[in-house]
N, C-alpha and C positions, 0 to 999 in steps of 0.2 A: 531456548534454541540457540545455538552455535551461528552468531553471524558472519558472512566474510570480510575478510582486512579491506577487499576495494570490491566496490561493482563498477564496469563500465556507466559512463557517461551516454544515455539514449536508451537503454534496456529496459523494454519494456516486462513490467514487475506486478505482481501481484504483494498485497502486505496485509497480511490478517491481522489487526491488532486488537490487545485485550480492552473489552467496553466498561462493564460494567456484571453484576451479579443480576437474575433473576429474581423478582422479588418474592415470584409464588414460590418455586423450583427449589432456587439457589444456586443454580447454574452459573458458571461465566459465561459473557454473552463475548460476541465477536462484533467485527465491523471489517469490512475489508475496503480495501481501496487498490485501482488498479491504472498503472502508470509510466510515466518515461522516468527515470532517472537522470535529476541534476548534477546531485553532489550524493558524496556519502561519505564521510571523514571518520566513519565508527561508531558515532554517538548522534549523529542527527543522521536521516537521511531526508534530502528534499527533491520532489519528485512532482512534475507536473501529474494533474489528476485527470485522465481523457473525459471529455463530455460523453455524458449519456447519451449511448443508442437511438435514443429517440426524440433527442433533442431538450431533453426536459431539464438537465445542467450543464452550465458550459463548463469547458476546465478550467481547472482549480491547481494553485502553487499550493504545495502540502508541504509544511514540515514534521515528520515524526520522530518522536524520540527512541532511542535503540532500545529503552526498557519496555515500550508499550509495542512491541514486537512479537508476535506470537508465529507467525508463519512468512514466508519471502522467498518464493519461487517468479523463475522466468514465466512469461506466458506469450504465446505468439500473438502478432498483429494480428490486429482485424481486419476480415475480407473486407475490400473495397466494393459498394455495392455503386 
């Protein structure tokens, strides 16, 4: 995937990254993580993790590296309930 020279500072982000193979399949597995944007200098990007919906994780400082990258699209905030 083609990533950009800069993201804004605050942009909230979705990031699929590659996991691991299937061991019955053989499939690449996925993991996604979804987030505000800290930094992103091309080769790391680090990205507060939002807690989970239902309270079951809190957030999380993520750093990922731009080869474990497979998807990085915007996503809109979550309705305030």
């Amino acid at each position: 995937m083609h990533l950009p020279d800069s993201i804004p500072t605050g942009t909230r982000i979705m990031v699929r990254l590659f996991d691991s193979h299937d061991p019955v399949t053989g499939r690449q597995c996925y993991r996604d993580l979804v987030g505000h944007v800290r930094s992103w200098d091309g080769t790391v990007l680090c990205l507060t993790r939002d807690a989970s919906a239902n309270g079951s994780r809190p957030a999380q400082v993520v750093s990922v590296e731009a080869r474990d990258i497979a998807v990085l699209k915007p996503v809109p905030e979550r309705p305030w309930r």
